[in-house]
C-alpha positions in Angstrom: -46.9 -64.4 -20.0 -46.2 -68.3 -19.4 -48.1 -70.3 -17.8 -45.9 -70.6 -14.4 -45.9 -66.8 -14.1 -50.0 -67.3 -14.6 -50.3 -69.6 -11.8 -48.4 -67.8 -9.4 -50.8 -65.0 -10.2 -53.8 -66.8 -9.7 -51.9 -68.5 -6.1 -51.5 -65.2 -4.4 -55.2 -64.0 -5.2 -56.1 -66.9 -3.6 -54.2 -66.0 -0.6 -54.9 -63.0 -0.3 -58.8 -63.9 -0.5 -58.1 -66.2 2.0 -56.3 -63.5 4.1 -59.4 -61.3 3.6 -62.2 -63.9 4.4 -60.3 -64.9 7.9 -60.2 -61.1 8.5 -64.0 -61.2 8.5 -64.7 -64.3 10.0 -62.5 -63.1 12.9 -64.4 -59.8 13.0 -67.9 -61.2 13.2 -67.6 -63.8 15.6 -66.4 -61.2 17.5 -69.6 -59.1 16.9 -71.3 -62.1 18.5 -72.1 -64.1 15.3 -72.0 -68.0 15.5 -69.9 -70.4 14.2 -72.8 -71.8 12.6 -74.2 -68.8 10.9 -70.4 -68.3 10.1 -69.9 -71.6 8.3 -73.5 -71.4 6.5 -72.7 -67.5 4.9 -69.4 -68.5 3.9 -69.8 -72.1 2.8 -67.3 -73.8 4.7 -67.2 -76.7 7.3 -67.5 -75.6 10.8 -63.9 -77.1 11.3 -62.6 -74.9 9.4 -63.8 -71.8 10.6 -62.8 -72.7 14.5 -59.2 -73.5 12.7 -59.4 -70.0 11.4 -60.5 -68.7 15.4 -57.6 -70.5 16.7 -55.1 -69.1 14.3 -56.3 -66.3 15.6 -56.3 -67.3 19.5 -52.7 -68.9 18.5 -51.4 -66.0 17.2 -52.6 -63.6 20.3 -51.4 -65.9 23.0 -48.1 -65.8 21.1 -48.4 -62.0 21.0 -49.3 -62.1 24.5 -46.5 -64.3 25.7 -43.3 -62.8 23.5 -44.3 -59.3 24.9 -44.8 -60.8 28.7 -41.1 -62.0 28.2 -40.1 -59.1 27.1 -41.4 -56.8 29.7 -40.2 -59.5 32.3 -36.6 -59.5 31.2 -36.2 -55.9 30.7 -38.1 -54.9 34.2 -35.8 -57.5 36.1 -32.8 -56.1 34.3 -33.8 -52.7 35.3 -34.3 -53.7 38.7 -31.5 -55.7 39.1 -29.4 -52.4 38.0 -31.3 -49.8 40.3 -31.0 -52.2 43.2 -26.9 -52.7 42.7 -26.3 -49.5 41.7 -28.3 -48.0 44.9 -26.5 -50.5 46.9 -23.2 -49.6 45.7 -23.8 -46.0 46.5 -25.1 -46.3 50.1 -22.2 -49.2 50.9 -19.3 -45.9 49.6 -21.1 -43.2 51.5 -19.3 -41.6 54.3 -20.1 -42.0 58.1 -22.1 -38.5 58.3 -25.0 -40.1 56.0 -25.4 -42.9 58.2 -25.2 -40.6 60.7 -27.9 -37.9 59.4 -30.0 -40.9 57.9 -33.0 -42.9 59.9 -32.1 -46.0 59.2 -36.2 -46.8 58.3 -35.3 -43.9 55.6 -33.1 -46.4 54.0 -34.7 -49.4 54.3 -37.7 -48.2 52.8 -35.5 -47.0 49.4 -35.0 -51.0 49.7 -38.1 -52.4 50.6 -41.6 -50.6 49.0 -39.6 -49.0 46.4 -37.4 -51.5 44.7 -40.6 -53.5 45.2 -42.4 -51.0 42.8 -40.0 -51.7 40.5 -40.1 -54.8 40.8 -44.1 -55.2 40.2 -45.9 -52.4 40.6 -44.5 -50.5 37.2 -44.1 -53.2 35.0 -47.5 -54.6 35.8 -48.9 -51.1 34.8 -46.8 -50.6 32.0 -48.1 -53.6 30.5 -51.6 -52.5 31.3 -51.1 -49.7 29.8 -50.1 -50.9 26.2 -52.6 -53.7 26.4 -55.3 -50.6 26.6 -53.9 -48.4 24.3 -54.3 -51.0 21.6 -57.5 -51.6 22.5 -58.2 -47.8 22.7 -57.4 -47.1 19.2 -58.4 -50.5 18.0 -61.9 -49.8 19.2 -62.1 -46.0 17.5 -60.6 -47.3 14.5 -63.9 -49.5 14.0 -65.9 -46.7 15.1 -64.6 -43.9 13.3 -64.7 -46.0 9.5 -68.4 -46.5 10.5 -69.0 -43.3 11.9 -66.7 -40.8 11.2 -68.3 -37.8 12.4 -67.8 -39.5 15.9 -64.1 -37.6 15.3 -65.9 -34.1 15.6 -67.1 -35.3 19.4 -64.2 -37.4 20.4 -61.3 -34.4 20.1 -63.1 -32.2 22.7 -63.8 -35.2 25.0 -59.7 -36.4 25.0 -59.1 -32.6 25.7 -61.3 -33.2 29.2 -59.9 -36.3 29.8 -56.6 -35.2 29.2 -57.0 -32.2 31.5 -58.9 -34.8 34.6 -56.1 -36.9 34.2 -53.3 -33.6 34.4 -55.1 -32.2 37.4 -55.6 -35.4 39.1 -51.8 -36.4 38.8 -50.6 -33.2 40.6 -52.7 -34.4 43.4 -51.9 -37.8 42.8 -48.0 -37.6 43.3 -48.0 -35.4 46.4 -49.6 -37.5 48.2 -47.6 -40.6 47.3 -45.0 -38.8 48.4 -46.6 -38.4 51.9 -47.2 -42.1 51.5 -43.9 -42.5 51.1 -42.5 -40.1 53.7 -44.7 -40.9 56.3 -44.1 -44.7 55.9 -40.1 -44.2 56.5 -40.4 -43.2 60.1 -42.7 -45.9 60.9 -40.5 -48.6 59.8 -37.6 -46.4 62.0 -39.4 -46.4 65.1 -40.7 -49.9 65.0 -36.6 -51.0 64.0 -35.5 -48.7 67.2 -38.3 -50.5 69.2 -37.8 -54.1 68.5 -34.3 -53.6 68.7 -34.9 -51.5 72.6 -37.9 -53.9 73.5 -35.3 -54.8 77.2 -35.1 -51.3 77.6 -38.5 -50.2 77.0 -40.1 -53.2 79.1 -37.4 -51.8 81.9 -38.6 -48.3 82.5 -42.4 -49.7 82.0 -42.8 -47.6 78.8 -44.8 -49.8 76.7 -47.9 -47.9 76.2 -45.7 -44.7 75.6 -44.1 -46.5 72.8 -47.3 -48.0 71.4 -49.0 -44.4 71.1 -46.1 -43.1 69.6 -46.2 -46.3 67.1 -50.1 -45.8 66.8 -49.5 -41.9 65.8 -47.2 -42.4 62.8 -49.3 -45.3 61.4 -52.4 -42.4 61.7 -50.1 -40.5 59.4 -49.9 -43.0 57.2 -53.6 -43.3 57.1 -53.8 -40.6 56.8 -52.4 -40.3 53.3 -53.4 -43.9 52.5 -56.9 -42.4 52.7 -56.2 -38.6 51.1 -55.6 -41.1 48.3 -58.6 -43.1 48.4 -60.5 -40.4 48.1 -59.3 -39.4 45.0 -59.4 -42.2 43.3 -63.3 -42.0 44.4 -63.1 -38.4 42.4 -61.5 -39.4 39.7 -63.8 -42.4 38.9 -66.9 -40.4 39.4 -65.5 -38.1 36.5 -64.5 -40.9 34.0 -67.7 -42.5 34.5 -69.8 -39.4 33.6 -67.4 -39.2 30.6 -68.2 -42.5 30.1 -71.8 -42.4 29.5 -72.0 -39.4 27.7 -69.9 -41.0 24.7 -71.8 -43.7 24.8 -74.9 -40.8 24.7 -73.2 -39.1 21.9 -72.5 -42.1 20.1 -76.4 -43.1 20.4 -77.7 -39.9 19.4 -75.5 -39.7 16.3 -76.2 -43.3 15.5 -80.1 -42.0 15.5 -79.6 -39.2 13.5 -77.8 -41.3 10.8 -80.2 -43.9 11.3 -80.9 -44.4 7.4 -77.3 -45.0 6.9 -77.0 -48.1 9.0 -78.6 -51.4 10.3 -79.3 -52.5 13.6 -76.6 -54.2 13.7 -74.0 -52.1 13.0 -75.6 -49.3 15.5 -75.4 -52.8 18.1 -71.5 -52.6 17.1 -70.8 -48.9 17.2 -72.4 -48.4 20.6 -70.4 -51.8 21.8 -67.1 -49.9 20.6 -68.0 -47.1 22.1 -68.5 -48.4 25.9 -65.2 -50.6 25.5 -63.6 -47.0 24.7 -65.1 -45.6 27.7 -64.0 -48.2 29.9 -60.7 -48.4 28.5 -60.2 -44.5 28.7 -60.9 -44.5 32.0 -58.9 -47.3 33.0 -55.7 -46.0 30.9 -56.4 -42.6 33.0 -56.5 -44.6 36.1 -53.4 -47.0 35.6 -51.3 -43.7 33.6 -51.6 -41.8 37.1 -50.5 -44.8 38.9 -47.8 -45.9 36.4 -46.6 -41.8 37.1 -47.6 -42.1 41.0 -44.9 -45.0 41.2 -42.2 -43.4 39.1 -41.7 -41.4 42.3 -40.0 -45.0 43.6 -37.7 -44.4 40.7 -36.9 -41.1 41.5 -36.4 -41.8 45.2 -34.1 -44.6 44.6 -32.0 -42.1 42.1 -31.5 -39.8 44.6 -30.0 -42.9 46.7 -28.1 -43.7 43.6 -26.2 -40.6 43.6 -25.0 -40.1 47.1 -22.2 -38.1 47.9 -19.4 -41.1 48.2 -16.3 -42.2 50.1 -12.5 -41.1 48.8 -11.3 -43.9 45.9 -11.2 -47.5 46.5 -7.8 -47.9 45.0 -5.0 -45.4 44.2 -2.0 -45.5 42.6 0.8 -44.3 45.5 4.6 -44.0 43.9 6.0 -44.9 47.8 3.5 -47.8 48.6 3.6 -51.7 47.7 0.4 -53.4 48.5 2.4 -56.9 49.6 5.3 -55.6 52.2 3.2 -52.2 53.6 3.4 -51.4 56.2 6.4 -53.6 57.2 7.2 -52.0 60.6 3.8 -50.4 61.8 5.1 -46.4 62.8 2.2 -44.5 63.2 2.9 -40.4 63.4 0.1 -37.8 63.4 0.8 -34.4 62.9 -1.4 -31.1 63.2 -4.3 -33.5 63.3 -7.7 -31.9 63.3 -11.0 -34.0 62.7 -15.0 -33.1 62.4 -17.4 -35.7 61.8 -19.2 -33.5 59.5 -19.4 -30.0 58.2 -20.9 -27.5 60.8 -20.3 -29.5 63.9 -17.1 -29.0 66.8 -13.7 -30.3 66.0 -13.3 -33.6 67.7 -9.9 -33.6 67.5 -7.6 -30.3 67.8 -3.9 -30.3 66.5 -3.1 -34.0 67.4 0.9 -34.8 67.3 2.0 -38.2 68.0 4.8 -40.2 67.0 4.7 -43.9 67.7 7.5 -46.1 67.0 7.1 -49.6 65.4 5.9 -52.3 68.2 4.5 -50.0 70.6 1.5 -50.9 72.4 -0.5 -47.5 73.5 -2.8 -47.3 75.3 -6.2 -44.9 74.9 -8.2 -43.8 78.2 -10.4 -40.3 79.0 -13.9 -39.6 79.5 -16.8 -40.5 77.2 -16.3 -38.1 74.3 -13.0 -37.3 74.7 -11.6 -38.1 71.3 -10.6 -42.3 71.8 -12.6 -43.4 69.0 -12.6 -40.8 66.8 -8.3 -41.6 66.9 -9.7 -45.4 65.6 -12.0 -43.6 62.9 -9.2 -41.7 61.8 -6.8 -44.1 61.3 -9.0 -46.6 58.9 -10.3 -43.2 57.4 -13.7 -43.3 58.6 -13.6 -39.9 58.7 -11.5 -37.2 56.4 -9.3 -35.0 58.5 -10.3 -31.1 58.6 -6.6 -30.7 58.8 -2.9 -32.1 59.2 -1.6 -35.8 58.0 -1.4 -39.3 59.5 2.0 -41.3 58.4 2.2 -45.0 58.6 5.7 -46.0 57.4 6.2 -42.6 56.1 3.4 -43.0 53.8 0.5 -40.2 54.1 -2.8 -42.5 54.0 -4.7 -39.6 52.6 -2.7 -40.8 49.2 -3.9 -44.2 49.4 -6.9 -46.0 48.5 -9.5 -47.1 51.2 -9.4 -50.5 50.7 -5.5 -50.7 50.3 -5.6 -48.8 53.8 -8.2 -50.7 55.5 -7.1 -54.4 54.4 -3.8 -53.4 56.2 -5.2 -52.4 59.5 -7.1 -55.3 61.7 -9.7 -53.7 64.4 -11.3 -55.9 66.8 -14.5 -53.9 68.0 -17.0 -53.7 71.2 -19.6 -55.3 68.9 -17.8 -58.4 67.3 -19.8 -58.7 64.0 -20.8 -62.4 63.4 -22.2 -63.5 59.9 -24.9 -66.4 59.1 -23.2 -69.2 58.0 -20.4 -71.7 59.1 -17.7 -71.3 61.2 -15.1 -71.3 59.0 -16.4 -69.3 56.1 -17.0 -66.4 59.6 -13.2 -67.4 60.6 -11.9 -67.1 56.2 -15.1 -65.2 54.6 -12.5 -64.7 51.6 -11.2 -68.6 51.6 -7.4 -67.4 51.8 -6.1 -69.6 54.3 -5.3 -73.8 54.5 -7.1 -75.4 57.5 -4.0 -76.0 59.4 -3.6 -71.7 59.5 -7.6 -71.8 60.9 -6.7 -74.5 63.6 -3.7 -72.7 64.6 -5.4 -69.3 64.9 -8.7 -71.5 66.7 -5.8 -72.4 69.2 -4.5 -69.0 69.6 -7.6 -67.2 70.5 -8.4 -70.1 72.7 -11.5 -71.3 71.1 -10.3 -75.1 70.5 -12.0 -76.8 73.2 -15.0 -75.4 71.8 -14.9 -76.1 68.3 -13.9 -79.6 69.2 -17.0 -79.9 70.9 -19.1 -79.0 68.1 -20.6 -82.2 66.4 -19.9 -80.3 63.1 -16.4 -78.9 63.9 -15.5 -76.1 61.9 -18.7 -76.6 59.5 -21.0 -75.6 62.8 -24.0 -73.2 61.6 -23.6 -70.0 63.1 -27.0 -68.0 63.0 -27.8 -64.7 62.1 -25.3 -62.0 64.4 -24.2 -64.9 66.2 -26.8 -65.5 68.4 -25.8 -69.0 69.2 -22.9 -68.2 70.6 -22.2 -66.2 74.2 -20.3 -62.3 73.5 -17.1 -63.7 75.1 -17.1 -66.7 72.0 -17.9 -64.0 69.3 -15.5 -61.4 70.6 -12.9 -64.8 70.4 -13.9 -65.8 66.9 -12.9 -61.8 66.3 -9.8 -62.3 67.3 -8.8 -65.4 65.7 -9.7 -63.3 62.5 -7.3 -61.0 63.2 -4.6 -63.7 64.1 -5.1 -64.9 60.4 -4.8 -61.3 58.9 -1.3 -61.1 60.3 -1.5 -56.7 60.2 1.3 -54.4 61.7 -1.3 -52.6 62.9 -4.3 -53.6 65.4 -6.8 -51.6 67.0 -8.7 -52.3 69.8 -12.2 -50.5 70.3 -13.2 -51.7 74.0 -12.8 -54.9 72.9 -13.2 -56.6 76.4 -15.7 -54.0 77.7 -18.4 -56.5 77.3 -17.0 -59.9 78.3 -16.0 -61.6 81.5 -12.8 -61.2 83.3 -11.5 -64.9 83.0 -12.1 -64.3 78.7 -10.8 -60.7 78.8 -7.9 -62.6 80.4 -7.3 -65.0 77.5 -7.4 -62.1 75.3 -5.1 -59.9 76.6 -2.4 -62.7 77.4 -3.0 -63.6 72.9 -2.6 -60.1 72.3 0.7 -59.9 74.5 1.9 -63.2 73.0 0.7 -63.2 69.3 1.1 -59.5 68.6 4.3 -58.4 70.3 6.0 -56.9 67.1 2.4 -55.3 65.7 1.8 -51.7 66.7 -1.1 -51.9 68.8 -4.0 -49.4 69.9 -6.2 -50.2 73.0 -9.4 -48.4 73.3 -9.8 -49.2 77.8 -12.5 -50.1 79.1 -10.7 -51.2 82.4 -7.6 -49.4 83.1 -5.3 -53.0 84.1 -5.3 -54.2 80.4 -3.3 -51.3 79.7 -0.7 -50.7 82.5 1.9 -52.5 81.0 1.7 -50.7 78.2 4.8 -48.4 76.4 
């Protein structure tokens, strides 16, 4: 053997001692033996043996922080995915869930459960690991100094394990009463913020606020079932608890020859941070599987029955020129808003030419906006077949179908932000198209009055604007669209004469050759009608 391949023998025994001493300096200034004492039994400097602790501090923060990251990126991820996916799923299902579905229902999938996501099961998914290696870092040291603890520890995971099994059937039912008790709350105190005129009107305030006061009882209510047993289950640990610490002692006595008392100092040490530790994994598992009923709720949201295709191919349509002329023909039309209920609409046959300005006026529930729902396939027909240009829009795509129908509504919707982006939320248009359409729907004098023109900060559902302004700023969108097909819900139902003036003469003037569909709320906007 040469003398290079010598050297390099004798090298690596000296790091591997060197390896071996840090081990035990680590391990018995973590005992509780000084630096001092350390530096005196081993012979080194004192500097060296606090470079050796903060390698070792180095190295844990490091640990510490890669797995932090880790968890952090993955859990947003995760959360990022459920949220979108959820979102995507609620935003593509049909009318009827809306209809069937408390709206606190929903934003409670949103709010505390996207939230647990969020924070709560990450934070406890990292407590848990952190304890697990501590768990079986802790019986590692005392089983290779005691290892007849094993024949005591086996039976007491078996308890623990069946504590921790009986407590988390309990456990989950009642965060699901947490969780279904909390969604009518949130309804009720939506429907009564949003109703707060009404209420004050009829003098039902305290009605309202015993109502409100019941359901958060409720909630308590379950809030508290759950208190109390956490309360149970911590009595339990803690009696397991101290009699492995007992166990451990008494064993410790009995081999009393065998060790010093130090190392019975360091067994029993081990043995309540095993205690502690077992208890607290218990503790945080159940929670960790408490709030994986957030997960599960926001699947079920995640997989909602959903709307016909987006986009379809259709052999007789072209997305630029269709619908060129705007003939609308129903035939045998029947329509239910959901399974089980009456037929809105019975066996509907209409055949309107291209241009034609109709007309719709009856009695409340007599069918006028359920024509409107049909048309932008709000609602799937029972029966029969709508035609617009001889196309059947059952064939088409939802979005191909809606993007070539305008509707102005009752409720003009109005989004925070500017003017214009409200006016061209897609940026499709020059500002000379804006201005003309802002001239159209008569709306000019206004903007021009704004210090910030057409960069004027519109706040949240246009609250800074009077209903006659928003239902104008509507229908300068629809100028802009440029459809063969408009529908108007009651558009002027809730605005004053002189602006339901303005409208009608725009729609007369601007639309002449668009097919057009008036929902009446006073019967003179329709008279001249075909």
């Amino acid at each position: 053997m040469g003398p290079k391949k010598v050297s390099g023998k004798v090298s690596a025994q000296k790091k591997m001692m060197s390896i071996e001493l840090k081990r035990e300096i680590i391990e018995k200034n973590e005992q509780g033996v000084r630096v001092a004492d350390l530096a005196r039994q081993y012979g080194r400097s004192t500097s060296m043996i606090y470079t050796v602790l903060k390698q070792k501090g180095s190295i844990k923060g490091l640990s510490t922080l890669i797995a932090t990251i880790i968890l952090a990126i993955a859990s947003t991820r995760a959360s990022i995915r459920f949220h979108n996916t959820m979102l995507w799923s609620v935003m593509k299902s049909p009318s009827a869930f809306f209809d069937t579905t408390p709206m606190g229902r929903i934003l409670n999938r949103f709010g505390k459960d996207i939230n647990s996501v969020d924070i709560d099961i990450p934070n406890r998914l990292q407590s848990v690991t952190t304890i697990i290696v501590a768990i079986i870092g802790s019986l590692v040291v005392i089983i290779s100094t005691l290892p007849i603890f094993m024949v005591v520890m086996i039976p007491l995971c078996v308890v623990y394990i069946f504590i921790q099994c009986f407590y988390m059937t309990c456990s989950r039912q009642v965060r699901r009463l947490q969780s279904v008790t909390l969604s009518p709350m949130i309804s009720f105190f939506s429907e009564s913020v949003q109703g707060a005129s009404t209420i004050r009107a009829f003098a039902a305030q305290y009605d309202f606020i015993d109502r409100q006061d019941k359901q958060i009882d409720t909630n308590c209510r379950a809030f508290y079932s759950s208190t109390l047993l956490n309360r149970w289950l911590s009595i339990r640990l803690q009696f397991l608890g101290n009699t492995v610490v007992f166990v451990t002692a008494l064993l410790a006595v009995i081999e009393r020859r065998s060790f010093t008392p130090a190392l019975v100092g360091l067994i029993l040490s081990y043995a309540l941070s095993v205690t502690e530790n077992l208890a607290t994994f218990v503790r945080v598992f159940t929670q960790v599987e408490s709030q994986m009923i957030a997960v599960e709720r926001i699947h079920e949201y995640s997989d909602l029955q959903s709307e016909a295709s987006w986009e379809t191919e259709c052999v007789r349509f072209s997305r630029d020129d269709w619908p060129s002329r705007g003939e609308v023909i129903f035939r045998e039309y029947t329509m239910r808003y959901r399974s089980g209920t009456e037929l809105v609409l019975r066996d509907i046959n209409i055949d309107i030419p291209p241009g034609q300005k109709v007309g719709l006026v009856g009695r409340t529930g007599a069918g006028k906006s359920s024509l409107a729902l049909a048309l932008f396939r709000i609602v799937e027909p029972e029966s029969g077949v709508i035609l617009i240009d001889g196309v059947d829009i059952a064939m088409l795509g939802l979005h191909d179908l809606r993007s070539k129908i305008t509707i102005i509504p009752q409720d003009p919707v109005v989004f925070s932000g500017t003017l214009r982006r409200n006016l061209d939320p897609l940026e499709e248009h020059s500002d000379e198209d804006l201005w003309k359409a802002i001239e159209q729907s008569h709306l000019k004098n206004f903007v021009l009055s704004l210090e910030a023109g057409m960069k004027h900060q519109i706040s949240e559902g246009g609250e800074n604007l009077s209903v006659g302004q928003r239902q104008q700023l509507c229908l300068a969108r629809a100028l802009l669209k440029k459809t063969k097909i408009l529908v108007l819900d009651e558009a002027t139902a809730a605005v004053d004469l002189e602006t339901d003036k303005l409208i009608q003469k725009t729609i007369r003037q601007e639309f002449w050759d668009c097919t057009v569909f008036t929902i009446a709320h006073r019967l003179y906007t329709v008279l001249d009608y075909d």
